[in-house]
C-alpha positions as CSV (number, residue, x, y, z in Angstrom):
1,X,0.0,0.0,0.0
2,X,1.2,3.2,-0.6
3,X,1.8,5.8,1.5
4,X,-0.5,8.9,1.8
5,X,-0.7,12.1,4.2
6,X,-3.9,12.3,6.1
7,X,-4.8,15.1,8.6
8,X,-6.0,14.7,12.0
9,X,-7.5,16.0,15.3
10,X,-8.8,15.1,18.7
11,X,-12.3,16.6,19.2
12,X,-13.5,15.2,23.3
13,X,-13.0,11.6,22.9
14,X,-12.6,11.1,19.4
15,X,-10.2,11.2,16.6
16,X,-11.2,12.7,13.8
17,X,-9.7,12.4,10.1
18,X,-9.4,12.4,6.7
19,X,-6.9,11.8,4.2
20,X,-5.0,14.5,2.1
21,X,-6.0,13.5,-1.3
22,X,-9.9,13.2,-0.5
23,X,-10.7,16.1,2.0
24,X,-14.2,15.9,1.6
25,X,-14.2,11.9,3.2
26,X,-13.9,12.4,7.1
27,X,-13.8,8.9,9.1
28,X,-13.2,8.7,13.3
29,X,-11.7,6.3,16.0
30,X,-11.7,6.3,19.5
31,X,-8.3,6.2,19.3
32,X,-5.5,7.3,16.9
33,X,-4.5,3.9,16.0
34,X,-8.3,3.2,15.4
35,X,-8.7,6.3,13.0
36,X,-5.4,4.7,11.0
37,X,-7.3,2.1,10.7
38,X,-10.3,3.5,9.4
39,X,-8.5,5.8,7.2
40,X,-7.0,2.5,5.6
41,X,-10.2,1.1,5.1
42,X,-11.8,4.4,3.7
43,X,-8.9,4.6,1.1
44,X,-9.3,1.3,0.2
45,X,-12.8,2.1,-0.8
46,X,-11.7,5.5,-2.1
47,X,-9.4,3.7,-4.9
48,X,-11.0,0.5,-5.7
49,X,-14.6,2.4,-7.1
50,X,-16.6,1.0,-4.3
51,X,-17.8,4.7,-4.3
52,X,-18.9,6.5,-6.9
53,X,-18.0,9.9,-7.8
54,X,-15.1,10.5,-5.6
55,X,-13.6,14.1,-5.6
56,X,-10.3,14.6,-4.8
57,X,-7.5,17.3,-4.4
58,X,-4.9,17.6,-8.0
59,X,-2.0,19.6,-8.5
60,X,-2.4,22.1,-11.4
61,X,0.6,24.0,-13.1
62,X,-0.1,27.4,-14.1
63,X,3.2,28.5,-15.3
């Protein structure tokens, strides 16, 4: 699997998530290691089609 950046936060007793490439796909854990987890699963599902019409973030050169 490759490796991707993902962004995360504690809000009370949860970890919340998402991954860099898909911002608008937010998963949680009760733990950090929990939200890893998740956020494996979710970009499993993310790449493989299981969801249709996924947006995600692109580079674009200008100049």
């Amino acid at each position: 699997m490759p490796t991707v950046k993902f962004v995360h936060w504690q809000d009370g007793n949860w970890w919340l998530g998402y991954l860099e490439e898909y911002p608008d796909y937010i998963t949680q854990g009760e733990t950090l290691e929990e939200l890893k987890e998740n956020l494996k699963d979710l970009y499993k599902d993310l790449t493989s089609g299981e969801i249709p019409c996924v947006r995600k973030v692109a580079d674009l050169q200008v100049a």
